[in-house]
Structure formats: C-alpha cells, structure tokens
SERO-4910 file (N, C-alpha, C, O; in steps of 0.05 Angstrom, whole numbers):
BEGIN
 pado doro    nc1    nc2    nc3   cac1   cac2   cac3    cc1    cc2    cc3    oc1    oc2    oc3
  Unk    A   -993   3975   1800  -1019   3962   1794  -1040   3974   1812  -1031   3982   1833
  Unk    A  -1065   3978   1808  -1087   3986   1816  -1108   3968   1807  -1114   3955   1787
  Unk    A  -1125   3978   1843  -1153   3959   1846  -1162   3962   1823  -1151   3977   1808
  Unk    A  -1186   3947   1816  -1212   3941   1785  -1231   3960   1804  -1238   3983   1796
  Unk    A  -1236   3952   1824  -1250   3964   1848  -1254   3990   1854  -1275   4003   1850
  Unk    A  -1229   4000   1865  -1226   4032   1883  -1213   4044   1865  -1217   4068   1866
  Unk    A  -1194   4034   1842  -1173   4051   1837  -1151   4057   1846  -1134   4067   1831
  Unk    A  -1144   4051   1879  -1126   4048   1889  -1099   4027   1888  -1100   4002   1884
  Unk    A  -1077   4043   1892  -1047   4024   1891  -1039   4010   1907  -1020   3995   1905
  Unk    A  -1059   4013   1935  -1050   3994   1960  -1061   3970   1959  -1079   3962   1974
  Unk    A  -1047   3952   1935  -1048   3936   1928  -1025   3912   1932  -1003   3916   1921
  Unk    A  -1031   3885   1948  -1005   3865   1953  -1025   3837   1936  -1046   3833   1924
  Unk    A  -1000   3824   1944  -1010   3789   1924  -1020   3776   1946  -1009   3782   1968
  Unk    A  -1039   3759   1945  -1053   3743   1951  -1063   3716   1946  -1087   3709   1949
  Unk    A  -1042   3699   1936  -1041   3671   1923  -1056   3672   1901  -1072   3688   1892
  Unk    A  -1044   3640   1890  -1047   3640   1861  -1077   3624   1859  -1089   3623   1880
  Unk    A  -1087   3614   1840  -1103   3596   1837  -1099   3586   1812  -1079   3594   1800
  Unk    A  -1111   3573   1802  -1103   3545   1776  -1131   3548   1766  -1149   3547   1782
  Unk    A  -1141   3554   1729  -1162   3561   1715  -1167   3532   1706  -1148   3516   1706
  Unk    A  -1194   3522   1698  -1200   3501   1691  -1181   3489   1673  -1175   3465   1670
  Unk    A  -1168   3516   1657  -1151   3506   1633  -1121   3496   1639  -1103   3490   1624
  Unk    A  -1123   3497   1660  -1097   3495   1680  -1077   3515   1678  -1054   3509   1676
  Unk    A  -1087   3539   1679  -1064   3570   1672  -1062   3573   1705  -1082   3568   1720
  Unk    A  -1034   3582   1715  -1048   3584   1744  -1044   3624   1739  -1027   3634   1724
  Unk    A  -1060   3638   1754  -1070   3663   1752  -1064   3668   1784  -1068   3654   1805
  Unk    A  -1049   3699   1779  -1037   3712   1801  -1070   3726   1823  -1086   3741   1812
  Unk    A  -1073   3720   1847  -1097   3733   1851  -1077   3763   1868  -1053   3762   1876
  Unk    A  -1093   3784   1870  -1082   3807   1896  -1108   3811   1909  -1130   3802   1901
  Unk    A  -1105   3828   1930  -1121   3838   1946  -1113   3869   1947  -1091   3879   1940
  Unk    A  -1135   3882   1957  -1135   3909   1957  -1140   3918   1988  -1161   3912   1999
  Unk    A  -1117   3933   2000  -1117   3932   2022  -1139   3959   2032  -1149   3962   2055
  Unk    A  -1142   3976   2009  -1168   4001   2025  -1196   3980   2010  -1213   3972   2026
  Unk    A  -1198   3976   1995  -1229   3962   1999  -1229   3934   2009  -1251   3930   2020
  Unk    A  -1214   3916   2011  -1210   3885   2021  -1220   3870   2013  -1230   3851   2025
  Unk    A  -1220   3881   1977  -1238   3853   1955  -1207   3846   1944  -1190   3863   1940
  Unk    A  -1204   3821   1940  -1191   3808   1925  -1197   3808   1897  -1221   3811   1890
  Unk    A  -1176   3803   1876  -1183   3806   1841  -1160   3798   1827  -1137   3798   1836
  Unk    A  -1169   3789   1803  -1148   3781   1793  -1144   3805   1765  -1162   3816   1752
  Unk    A  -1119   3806   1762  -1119   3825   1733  -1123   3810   1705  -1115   3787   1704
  Unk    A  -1137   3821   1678  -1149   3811   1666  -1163   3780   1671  -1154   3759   1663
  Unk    A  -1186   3783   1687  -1199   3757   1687  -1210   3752   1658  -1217   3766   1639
  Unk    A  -1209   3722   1663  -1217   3707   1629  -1247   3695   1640  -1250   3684   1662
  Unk    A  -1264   3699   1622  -1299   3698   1624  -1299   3675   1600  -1277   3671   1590
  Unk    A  -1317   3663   1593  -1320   3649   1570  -1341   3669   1557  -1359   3685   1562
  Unk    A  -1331   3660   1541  -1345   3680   1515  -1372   3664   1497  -1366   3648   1479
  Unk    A  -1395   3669   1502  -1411   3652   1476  -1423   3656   1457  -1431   3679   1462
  Unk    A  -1431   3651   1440  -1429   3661   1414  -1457   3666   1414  -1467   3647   1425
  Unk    A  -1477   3686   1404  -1504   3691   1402  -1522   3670   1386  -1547   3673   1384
  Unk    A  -1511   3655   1379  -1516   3633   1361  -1527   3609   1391  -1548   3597   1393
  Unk    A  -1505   3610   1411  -1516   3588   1422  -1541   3597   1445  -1560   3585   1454
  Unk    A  -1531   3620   1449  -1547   3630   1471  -1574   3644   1460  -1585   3664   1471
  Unk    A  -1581   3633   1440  -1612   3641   1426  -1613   3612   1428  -1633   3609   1442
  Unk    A  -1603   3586   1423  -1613   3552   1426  -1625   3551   1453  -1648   3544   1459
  Unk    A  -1605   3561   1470  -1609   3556   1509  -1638   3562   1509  -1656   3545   1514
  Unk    A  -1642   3601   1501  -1663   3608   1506  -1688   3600   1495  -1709   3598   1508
  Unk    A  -1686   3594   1461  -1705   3576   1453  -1721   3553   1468  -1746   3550   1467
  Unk    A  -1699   3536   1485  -1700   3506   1491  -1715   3514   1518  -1732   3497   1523
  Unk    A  -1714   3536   1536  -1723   3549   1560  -1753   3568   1553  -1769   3572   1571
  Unk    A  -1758   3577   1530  -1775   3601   1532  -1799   3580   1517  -1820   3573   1527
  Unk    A  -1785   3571   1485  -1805   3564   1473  -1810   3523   1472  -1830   3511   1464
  Unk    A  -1785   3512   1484  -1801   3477   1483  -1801   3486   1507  -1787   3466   1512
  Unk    A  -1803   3500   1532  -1809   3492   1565  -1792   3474   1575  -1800   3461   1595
  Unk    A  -1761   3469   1561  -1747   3463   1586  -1736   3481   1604  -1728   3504   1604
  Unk    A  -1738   3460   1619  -1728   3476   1658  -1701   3487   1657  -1683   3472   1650
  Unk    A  -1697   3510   1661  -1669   3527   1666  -1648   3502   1677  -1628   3495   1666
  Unk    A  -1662   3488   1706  -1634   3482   1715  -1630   3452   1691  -1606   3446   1689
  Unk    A  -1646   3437   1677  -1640   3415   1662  -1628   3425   1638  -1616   3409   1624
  Unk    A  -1631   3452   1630  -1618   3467   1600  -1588   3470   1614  -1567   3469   1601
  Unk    A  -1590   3474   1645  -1552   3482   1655  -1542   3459   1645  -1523   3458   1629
  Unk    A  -1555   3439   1656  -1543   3413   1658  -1529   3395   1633  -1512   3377   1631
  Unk    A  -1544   3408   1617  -1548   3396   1590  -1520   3411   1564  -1505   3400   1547
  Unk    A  -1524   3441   1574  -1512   3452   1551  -1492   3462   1574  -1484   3484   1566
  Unk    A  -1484   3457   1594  -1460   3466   1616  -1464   3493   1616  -1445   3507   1607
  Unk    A  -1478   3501   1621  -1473   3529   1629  -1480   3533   1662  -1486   3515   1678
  Unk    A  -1479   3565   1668  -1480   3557   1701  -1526   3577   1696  -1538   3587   1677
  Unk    A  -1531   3571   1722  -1567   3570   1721  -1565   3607   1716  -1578   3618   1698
  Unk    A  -1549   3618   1732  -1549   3651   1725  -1550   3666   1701  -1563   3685   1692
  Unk    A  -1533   3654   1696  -1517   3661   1663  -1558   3653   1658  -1578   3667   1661
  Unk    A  -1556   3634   1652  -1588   3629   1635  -1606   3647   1645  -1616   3663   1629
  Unk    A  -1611   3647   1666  -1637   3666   1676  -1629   3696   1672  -1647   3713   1674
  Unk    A  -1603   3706   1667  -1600   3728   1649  -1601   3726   1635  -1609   3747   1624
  Unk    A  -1597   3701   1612  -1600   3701   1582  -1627   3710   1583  -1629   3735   1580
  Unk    A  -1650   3696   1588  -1682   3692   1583  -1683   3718   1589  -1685   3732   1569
  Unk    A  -1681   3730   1613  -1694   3762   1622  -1688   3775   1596  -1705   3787   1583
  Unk    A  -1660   3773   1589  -1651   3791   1564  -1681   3794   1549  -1697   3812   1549
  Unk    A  -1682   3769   1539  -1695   3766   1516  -1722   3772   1518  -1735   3772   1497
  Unk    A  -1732   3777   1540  -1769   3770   1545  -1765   3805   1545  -1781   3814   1529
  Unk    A  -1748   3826   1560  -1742   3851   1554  -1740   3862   1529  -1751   3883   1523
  Unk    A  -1723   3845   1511  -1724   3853   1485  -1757   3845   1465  -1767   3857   1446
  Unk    A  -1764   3825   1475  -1795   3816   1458  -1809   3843   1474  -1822   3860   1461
  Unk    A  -1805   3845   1494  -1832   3871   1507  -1814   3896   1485  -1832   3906   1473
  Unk    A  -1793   3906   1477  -1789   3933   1478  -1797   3926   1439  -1807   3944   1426
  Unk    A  -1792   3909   1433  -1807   3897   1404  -1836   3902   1399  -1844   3914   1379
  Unk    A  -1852   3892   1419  -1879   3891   1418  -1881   3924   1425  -1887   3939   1406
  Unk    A  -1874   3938   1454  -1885   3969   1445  -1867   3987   1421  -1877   4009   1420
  Unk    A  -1852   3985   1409  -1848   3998   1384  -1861   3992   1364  -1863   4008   1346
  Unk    A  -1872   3965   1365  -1892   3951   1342  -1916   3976   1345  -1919   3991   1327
  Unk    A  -1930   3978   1367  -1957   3985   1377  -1952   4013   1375  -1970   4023   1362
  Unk    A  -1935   4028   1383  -1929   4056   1382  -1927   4060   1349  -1943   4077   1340
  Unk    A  -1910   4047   1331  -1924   4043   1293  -1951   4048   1287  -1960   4068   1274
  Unk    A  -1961   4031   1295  -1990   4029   1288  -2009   4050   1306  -2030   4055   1295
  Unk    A  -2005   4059   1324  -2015   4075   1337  -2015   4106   1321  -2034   4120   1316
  Unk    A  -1987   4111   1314  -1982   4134   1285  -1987   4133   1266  -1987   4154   1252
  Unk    A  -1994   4108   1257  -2016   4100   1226  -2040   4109   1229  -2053   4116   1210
  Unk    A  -2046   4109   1249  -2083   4112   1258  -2075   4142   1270  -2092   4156   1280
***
C-alpha cells in the first residue's frame, strides 16, 4: 500500500475509527511525510439539485450561511464553496454575455 500523499510504501496502521454510519475504517500513517489517511475515504455526495436550493436560500432570500448549515446539515465550508462556485460561474456568464455583444457591434 502507498501514501495518497508522497506515494511512498513506508507505510504502518494507525488505529481504526468508526464512520457516522458505524463502518469502522482502517486509518495508516505515512512514516516519510507523517500525515495519517485512510484508503478510499467516503465523502457524501450531493446532488446539484440540492446544492443550487442551499445556494439559492444564501445568494438570493439572504439567508445566513451558518443558519442554511444548520438547517439543511451541511458543514459552513462546503457552503461558502458552494456560493463562491456560483458567483464565479454568474461573473464568467456575464463576461461571455458582454464579449457576444461586443462582436455584434
């Protein structure tokens, strides 16, 4: 087995831990960089469907990031990357819009 990290094999185990779902997951450590990791970590996955509501509920009614965490369980990061996403994608929207019309004229 090899680090996610270095790539390296100087790799030993380093206790287990227990997932919300109650799976318990093997952790190791990596003895040339000295980050700990687990092999295939499980992320939750969400569907673009919900994470356009979050951002809706945040961009366009003005609720507060941390009362949208609170509300739809998500953690405050995850959201304030959702929104950046999106305010990135409305700006690269708006100058391709303008760069159009700029070649019309």
């Amino acid at each position: 087995m090899n680090c996610i990290h270095c790539n390296s094999d100087n790799v030993v185990k380093c206790g287990k831990f227990i997932t919300s779902n109650g799976i318990v997951r093997q952790r190791y450590l990596c003895k040339n960089c000295n980050k700990k990791f687990v092999v295939n970590p499980i992320k939750p996955k969400y569907s673009e469907e919900f994470k356009d509501k979050i951002v809706k509920a945040v961009v366009k009614e003005g609720m507060g990031i941390r009362q949208s965490s609170r509300v739809f369980k998500v953690s405050v990061p995850t959201i304030i990357k959702w929104v950046k996403e999106y305010k990135l994608d409305e700006k690269s929207k708006i100058f391709r819009c303008s760069l159009a019309t700029q070649a019309k004229n």
